[in-house]
C-alpha positions as a printed NumPy array, in Angstrom:
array([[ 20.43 ,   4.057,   1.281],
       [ 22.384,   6.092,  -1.807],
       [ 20.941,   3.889,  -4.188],
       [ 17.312,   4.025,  -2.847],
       [ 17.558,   7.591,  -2.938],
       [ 18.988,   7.528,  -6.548],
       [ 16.383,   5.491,  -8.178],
       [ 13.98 ,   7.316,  -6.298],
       [ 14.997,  10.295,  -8.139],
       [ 15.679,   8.343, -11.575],
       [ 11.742,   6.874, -11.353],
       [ 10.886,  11.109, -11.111],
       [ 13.253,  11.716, -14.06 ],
       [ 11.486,   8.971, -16.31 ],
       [  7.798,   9.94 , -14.815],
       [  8.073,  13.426, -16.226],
       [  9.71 ,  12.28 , -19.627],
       [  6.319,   9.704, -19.633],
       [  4.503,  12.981, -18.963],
       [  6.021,  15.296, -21.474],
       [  6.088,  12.406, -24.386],
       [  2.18 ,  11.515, -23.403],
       [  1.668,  15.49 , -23.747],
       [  1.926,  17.55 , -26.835],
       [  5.436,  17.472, -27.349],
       [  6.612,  21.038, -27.51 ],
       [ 10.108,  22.223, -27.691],
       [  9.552,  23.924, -24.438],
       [  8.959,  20.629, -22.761],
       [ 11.911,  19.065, -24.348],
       [ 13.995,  21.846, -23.15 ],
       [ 12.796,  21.499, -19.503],
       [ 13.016,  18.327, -19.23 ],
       [ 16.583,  18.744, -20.66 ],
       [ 17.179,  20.821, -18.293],
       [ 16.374,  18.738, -15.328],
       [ 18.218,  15.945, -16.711],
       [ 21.159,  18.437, -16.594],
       [ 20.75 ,  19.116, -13.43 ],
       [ 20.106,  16.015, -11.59 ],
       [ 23.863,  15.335, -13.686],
       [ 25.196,  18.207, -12.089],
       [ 24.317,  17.946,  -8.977],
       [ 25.437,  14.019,  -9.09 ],
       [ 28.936,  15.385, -10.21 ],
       [ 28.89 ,  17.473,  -7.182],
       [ 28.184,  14.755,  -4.743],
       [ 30.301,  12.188,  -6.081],
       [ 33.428,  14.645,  -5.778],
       [ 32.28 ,  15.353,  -2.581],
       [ 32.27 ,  11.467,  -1.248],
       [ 35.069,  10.613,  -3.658],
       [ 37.569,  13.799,  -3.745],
       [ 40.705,  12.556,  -6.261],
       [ 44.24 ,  14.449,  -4.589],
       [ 45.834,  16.639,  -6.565]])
């Protein structure tokens, strides 16, 4: 179920850089999709120390 849910989201991450690269590249574009590429990191992070906390 994680993974489905994961490559779901990894098909939408490579979509959109298909989409920006078919496009006029701009910097703008670059930086968004940076940006969500950050994110989806971040928020990965997040979940994984959430299902996987390491004691201290």
């Amino acid at each position: 179920m994680l993974t489905d849910g994961s490559r779901c989201v990894w098909d939408g991450v490579s979509d959109m850089a298909d989409e920006v690269a078919g496009r006029d590249s701009t910097l703008v574009g670059t930086l968004l999709l940076g940006v969500l590429i950050f994110g989806l990191g971040a928020a990965a992070g997040f979940v994984a120390r959430l299902l996987w906390p390491h004691p201290r």
